[in-house]
N, C-alpha and C positions, 0 to 999 in steps of 0.2 A: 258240682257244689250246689246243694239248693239254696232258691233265692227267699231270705226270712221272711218271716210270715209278711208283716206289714208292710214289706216293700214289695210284696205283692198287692198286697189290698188297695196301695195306693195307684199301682198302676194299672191295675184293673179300672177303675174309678177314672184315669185318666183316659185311657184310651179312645179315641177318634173311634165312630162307628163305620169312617170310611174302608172299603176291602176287606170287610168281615170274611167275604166269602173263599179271598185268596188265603188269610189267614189260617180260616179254618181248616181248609186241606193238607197243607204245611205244619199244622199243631198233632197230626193225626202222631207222629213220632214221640211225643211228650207224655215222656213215662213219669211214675209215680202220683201223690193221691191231688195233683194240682194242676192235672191233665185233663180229667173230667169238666171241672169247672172253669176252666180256661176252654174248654171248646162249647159247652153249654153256652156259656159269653158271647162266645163267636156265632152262635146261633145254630149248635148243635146240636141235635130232634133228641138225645137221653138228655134226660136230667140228671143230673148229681147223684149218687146212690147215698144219703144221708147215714148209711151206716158204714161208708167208707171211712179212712181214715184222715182224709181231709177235714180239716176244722171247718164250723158252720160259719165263721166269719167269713172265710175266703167264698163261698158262697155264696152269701150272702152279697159281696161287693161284688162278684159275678152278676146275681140276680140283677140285682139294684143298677149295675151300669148296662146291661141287656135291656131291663123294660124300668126306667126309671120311675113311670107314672102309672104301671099296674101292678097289681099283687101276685105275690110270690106265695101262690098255695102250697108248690111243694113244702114250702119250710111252717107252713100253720101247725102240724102235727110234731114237730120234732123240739118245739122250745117255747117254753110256757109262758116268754114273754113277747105272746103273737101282738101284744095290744099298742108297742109300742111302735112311736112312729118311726119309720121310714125302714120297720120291720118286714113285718108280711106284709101290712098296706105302706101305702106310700104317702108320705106327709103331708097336710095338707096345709096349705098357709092363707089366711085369709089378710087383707092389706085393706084398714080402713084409714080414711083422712081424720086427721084429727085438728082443731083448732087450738089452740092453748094462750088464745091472746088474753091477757088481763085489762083491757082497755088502754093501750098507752097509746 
């Protein structure tokens, strides 16, 4: 039975980056198009073949829980919305202090 979309996405996203490596060798069995991207995660040297039939979300949450603070060039060429964040690049947040006393 495959497992729906998003409750792959979300446990991709969760996963510890502890024993990637045991992982990976143990995923090598993981037929169909959500196999690829579940071993790319795990730090598997192909990338994703973007014209597989795996949707680019699952990828994507691959990508993003693999290198959470570098950019994912594979996927710049495949979706025209490279600009946005925590797409191809990865979000950036600036945290300034703010005052908002009124003098009381």
């Amino acid at each position: 039975m495959p497992v729906p979309k998003f409750d792959l996405i979300q446990s991709l996203l969760r996963l510890a980056p502890d024993h990637r490596r045991a992982a990976l060798s143990k995923s090598a069995d993981i037929a169909g198009p959500t196999g690829p991207a579940l071993r790319w995660y795990l730090g598997g040297e192909q990338e994703p073949d973007l014209t597989d039939e795996v949707d680019v979300d699952i990828i994507l949450a691959a990508g993003r829980a693999r290198k959470p603070r570098s950019s994912l060039d594979t996927l710049s060429d495949f979706h025209q919305s490279d600009k946005l964040p925590d797409y191809v690049y990865p979000a950036r947040h600036e945290w300034l202090p703010f005052n908002n006393a009124r003098g009381f």
